[in-house]
N, C-alpha and C positions, 0 to 999 in steps of 0.2 A: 838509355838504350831501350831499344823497344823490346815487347817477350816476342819472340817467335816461335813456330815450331819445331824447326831446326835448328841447330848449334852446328855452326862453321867453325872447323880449324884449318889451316893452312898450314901444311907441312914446308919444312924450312926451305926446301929447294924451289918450291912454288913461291913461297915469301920471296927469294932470293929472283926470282925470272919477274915476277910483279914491280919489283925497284926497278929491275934493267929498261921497264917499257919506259914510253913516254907519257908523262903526264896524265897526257889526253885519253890515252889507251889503258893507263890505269885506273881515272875515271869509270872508264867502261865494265873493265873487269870489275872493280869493286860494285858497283851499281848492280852485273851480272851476280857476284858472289851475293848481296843484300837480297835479291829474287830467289833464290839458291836455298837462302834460311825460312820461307816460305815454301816454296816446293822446289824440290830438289831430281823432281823427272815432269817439266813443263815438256806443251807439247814442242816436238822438233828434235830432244833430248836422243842421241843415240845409247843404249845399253850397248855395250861392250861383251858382245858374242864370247861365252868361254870360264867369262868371269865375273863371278857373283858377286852383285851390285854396282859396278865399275859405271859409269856413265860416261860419254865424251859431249861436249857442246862446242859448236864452232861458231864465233865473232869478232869480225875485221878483220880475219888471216891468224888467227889466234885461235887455239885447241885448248878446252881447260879439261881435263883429265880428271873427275873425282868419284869419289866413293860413299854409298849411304846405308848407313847402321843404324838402324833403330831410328834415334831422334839426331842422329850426328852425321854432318858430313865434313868429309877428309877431303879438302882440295889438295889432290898432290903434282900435278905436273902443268906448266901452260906452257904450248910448243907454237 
């Protein structure tokens, strides 16, 4: 495993909506989530007006909903 600078966790319900995708769109996300552990507000990245550190990113009709603390990010929602 490589060092990054960020440490990805995915919260269960994110884990749980990642299996539902297909394959292919899991692919994606994960590849997204591996970019994420490098910088976790690339340009394009919306913050989440209201709430602190919250970020939204949208790919292929897919919304990944997460959050970044210090060295850690919380993936918690993909819609």
């Amino acid at each position: 495993m490589t060092n990054t600078p960020y440490h990805v966790r995915i919260a269960p319900a994110a884990q749980r909506q990642i299996l539902a995708l297909s394959s292919k769109n899991q692919k994606t996300i994960i590849k997204l989530i591996e970019a994420l552990a490098i910088n976790p507000r690339p340009p394009g990245v919306n913050k989440i007006d209201g709430m602190t550190g919250l970020y939204s990113e949208d790919i292929n009709h897919q919304r990944l909903i997460y959050k970044v603390e210090e060295q850690e990010v919380l993936l918690l929602l993909i819609k």
